[in-house]
N, C-alpha and C positions, 0 to 999 in steps of 0.2 A: 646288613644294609650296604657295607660297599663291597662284598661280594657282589651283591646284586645289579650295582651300578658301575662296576668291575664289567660284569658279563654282558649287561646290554650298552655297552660303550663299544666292548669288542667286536661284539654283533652288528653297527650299527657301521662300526669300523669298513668293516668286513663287504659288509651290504656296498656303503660306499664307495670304497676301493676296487672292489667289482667292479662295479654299473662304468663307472668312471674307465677304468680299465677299458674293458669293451669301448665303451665311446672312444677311447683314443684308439685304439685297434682300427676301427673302423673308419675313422676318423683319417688316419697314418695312411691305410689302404687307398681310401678315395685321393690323399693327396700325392700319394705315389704314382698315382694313374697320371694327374697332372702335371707331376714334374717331369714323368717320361714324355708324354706329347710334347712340351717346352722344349724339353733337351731334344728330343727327335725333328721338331722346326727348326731348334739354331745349330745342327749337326752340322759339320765344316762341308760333307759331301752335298750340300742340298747350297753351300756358301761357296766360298773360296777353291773348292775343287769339284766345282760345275760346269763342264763345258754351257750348258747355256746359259748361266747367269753370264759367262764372260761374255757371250755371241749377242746376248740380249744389252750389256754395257759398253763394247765395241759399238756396235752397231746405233747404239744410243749417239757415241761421241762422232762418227761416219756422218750420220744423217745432220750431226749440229755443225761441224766443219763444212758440208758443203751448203748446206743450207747459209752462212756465214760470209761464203761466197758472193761477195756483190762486185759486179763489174760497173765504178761508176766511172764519171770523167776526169777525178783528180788521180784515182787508182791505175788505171787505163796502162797509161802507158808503161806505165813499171810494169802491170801483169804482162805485158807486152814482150818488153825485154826479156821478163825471165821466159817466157814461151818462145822466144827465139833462140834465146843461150841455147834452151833445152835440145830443139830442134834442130841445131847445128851439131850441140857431140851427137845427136843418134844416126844423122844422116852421115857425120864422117864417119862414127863406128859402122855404122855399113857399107858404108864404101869400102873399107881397106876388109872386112868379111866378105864383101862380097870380091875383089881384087886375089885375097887372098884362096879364097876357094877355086878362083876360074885357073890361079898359076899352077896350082896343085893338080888340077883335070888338063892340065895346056899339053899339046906335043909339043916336045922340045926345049920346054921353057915362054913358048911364043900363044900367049891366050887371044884371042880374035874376039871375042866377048868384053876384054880389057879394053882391045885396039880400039871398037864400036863405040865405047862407054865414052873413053876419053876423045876419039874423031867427035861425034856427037853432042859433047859435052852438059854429057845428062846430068852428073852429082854437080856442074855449074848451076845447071837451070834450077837445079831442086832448089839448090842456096838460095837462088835469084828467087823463089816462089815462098820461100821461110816468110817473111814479112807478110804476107797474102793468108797464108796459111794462118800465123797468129791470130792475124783478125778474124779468122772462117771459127777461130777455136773459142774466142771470147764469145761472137757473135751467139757462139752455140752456147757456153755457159750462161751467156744472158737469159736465157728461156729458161722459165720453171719446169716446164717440161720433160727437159731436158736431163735437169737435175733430177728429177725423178726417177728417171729411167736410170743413171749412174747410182744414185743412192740403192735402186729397185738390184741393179744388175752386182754390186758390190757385196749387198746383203747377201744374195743368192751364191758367190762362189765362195764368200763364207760358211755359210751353214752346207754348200757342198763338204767343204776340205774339214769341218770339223765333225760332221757324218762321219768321212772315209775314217779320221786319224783318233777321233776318240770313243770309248765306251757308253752307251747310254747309260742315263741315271735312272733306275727303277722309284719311282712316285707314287710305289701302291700304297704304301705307308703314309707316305706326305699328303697323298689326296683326303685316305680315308678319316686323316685327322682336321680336314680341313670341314670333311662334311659331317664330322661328328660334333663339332660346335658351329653350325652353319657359320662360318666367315666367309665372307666375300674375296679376303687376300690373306697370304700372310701374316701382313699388319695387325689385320683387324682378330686375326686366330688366336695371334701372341698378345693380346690387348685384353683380349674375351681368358684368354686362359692364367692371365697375371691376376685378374681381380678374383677367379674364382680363388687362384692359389691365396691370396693374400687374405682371405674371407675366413677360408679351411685350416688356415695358418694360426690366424686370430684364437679360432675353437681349439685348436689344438693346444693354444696357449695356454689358455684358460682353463683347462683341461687337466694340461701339465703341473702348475701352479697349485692347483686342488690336489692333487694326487701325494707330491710334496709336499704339503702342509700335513695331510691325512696321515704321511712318512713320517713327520717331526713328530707328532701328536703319538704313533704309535710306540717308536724310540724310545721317548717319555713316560711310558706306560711301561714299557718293559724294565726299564731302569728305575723306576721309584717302586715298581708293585713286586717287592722283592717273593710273594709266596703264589707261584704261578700254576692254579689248577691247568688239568689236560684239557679241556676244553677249551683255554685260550692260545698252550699249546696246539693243539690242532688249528684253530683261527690263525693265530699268526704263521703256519706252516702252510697252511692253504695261501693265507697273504701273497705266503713266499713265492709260493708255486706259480699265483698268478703272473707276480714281476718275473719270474722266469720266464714263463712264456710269452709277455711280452720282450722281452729280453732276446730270447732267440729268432723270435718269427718279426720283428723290426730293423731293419737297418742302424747300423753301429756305426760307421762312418760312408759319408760321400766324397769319394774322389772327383771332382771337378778342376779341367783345367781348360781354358778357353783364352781365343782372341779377343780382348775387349775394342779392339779396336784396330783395323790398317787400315792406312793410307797410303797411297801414289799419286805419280803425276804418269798418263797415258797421252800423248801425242796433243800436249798442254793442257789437259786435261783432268780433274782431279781425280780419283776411285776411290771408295772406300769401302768396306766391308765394316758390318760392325755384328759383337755377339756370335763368334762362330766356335762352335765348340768343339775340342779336340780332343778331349778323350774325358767320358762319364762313366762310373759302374755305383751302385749302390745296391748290394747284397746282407741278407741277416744271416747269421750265423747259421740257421737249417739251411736257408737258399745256400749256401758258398759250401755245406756237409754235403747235398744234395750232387750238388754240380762233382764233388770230385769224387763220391761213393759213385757215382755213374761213369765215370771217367777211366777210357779204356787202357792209362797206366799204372800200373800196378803200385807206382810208389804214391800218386796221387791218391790212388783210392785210399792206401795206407792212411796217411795226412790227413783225409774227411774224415776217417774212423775213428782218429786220433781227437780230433774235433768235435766227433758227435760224442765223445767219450766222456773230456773230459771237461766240457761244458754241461751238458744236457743232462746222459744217462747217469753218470755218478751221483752229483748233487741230488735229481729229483730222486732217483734209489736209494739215497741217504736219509732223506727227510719220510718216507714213505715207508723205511725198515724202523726209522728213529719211535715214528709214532705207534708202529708194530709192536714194537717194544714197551711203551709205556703202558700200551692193556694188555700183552701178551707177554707174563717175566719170561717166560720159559721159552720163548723164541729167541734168547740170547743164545742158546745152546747152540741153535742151528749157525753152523759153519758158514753162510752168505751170511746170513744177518748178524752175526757177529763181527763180521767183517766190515759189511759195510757201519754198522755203527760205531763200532769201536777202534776198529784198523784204517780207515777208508779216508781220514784227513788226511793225510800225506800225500793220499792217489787223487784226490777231488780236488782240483787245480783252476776253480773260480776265479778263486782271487787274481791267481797268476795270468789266468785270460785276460785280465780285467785289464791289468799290467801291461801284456803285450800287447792286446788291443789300440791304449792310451799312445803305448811306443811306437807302434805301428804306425799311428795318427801323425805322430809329430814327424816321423821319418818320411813317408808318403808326400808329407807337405814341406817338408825342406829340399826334396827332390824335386820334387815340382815346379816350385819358387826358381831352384837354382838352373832349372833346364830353360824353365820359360824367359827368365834372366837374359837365358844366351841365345834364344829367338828375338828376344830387342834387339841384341845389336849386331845383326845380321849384316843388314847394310843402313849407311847413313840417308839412302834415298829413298829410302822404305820405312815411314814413321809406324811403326808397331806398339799395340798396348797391350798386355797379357796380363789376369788376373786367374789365380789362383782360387775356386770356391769351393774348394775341400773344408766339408765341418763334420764335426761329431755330429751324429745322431741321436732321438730316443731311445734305440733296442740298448746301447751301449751305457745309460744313464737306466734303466729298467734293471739291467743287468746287474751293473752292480747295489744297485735298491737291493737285490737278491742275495748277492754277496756277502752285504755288511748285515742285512735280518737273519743268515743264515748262519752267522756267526752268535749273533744271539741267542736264536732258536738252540744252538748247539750247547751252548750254555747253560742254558734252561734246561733242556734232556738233560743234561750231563747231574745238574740240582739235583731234578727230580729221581734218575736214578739210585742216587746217594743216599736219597733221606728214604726211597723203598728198603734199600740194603741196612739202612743203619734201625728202621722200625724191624725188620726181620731180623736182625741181632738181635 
């Protein structure tokens, strides 16, 4: 009887931990798709190194400055003043450019163009017309009109000189995300794609939580039910298999590092940027084997091989000869399969991934911290907020699920071998 209720608990296990699986797979997938749009809308090139977000915030502060402009009767005559100040250095700096140019063209040192300027005393008259003038220039700032036409003509030799001097930004990506969750603006893109994430987040929680519980429960199982037929062996082997390959094909950690926040002050003005992102990658251990097995340096490739090696092929070749072996004595003879079941711990370096992975986390994120550290205090007129959003991932928590069952599993074989050998004595 508790054979029986032995074997449909494992079963039931088993079923479970599947289904569930898959759901997170799928689950993990859908919400990878969303965090890449996310990070691709608050990408720094789309922010902070956009010529037109800058042309589009200039020009915002242009049009509020002159629009600000009022000429009334208390202001008057100080604008007044300063539109003469002004117009006195530019008339003298042309007088002596212009003085100085005609001595340089003169025969002999003697300019007749000098003589004309000062008999005539044109740069007097101009002085004597400054006051005149002032008022011609208010009179003209007073009209909306007016204003229009400066705000109209200031924009346009803007978006000339940042035509000539910069790169365009390519928006095929930014659009096609825009119209894949019909938003209206960015705002409403990043608004619409935070609830889906938080929704997908939730299932996945709940997802996660069942799976670990199902983990505990089978742990328990293994360690109290000390006389473990092959067919629970094979069940928890397949278990294993599954965590593995969720393990491999999920992300293990997210490197996130981002502006949470700048501010300045532009011609009294304030700017800010908020959420721009500076460098994202989030890869599962086949994606990152993948990318350097294709990779056209030779030591690179080395290093994915190295990686598809002693992550993926060992381990699952280990459990797959292991169980060969439990209905097959006689395939211990064979030279692979002896190897891998018997010799093959020492080369199947799981655990040790599991290890560097964890190490690799904390180091990734002390660098980060400590560089972004030193983007704050760049300058004291430039208020900067930089957060760090590097986390572990599920494939890295699947993983080692794999790791610590496969230590068990290994156990187990190892039993069952013994008591085959000590019945054939």
């Amino acid at each position: 009887m508790k054979t029986y209720f032995r074997t449909i608990s494992v079963i039931i296990l088993f079923i479970v931990i599947s289904l569930t699986s898959l759901n997170i797979y799928q689950l993990e997938k859908s919400n990878r798709i969303l965090k890449a749009d996310l990070t691709e809308l608050s990408d720094i090139k789309y922010g902070l190194f956009n010529v037109d977000v800058w042309k589009e915030k200039i020009a915002t502060i242009i049009t509020k400055k002159i629009d600000e402009l009022e000429i009334t009767d208390k202001n008057r005559e100080k604008n007044k003043q300063k539109i003469i100040k002004f117009l006195e250095i530019v008339i003298k700096d042309f007088e002596q450019n212009f003085k100085e140019k005609n001595r340089k063209e003169s025969l002999f040192g003697i300019s007749y163009k000098n003589i004309g300027a000062d008999t005539f005393s044109v740069f007097s008259r101009l002085n004597e017309e400054i006051p005149s003038i002032a008022d011609k220039v208010l009179n003209f700032l007073e009209e909306k009109e007016n204003k229009d036409k400066i705000k109209a003509y200031i924009i346009s030799k803007l978006d000339e000189y940042t035509d000539k001097t910069f790169q365009k930004v390519d928006y095929s990506v930014y659009d096609s995300i825009h119209i894949k969750y019909n938003a209206k603006n960015i705002s409403d893109c990043i608004i619409i794609i935070n609830s889906k994430r938080e929704a997908m987040e939730a299932r996945i929680d709940h997802n996660n939580y069942l799976i670990l519980f199902l983990f505990v429960i089978l742990l328990v199982m293994i360690i109290k039910f000390k006389n473990t037929s092959k067919f629970e062996i094979i069940s928890y082997s397949t278990i294993a298999i599954v965590l593995l390959s969720l393990g491999i094909t999920l992300p293990m950690i997210d490197i996130d590092a981002r502006i949470e926040l700048m501010e300045f002050d532009l011609l009294g003005e304030s700017l800010s940027f908020k959420n721009q992102v500076l460098y994202f990658k989030s890869k599962s251990i086949l994606e990152m084997a993948n990318l350097m097995l294709f990779h056209s340096d030779l030591k690179i490739f080395f290093v994915g091989l190295l990686v598809l090696s002693f992550s993926v092929l060992f381990p699952l070749c280990k459990i797959i000869s292991t169980i060969l072996v439990l209905f097959y004595k006689k395939l211990k003879n064979n030279l692979i399969i002896n190897f891998l079941v018997f010799k093959s711990g020492k080369w199947s370096m799981a655990d040790v991934m599991v290890v560097a992975i964890f190490m690799s986390y904390i180091g990734f994120t002390g660098i980060i911290s400590s560089q972004l550290s030193q983007l704050e205090k760049i300058s004291t007129k430039v208020s900067i907020l930089t957060t760090n959003d590097s986390d572990i991932q599920s494939g890295f928590f699947f993983f080692t699920g794999f790791v610590i069952l496969g230590i068990f599993i290994s156990q187990m074989i190892s039993k069952q071998l013994e008591l085959k050998n000590t019945k054939s004595d």
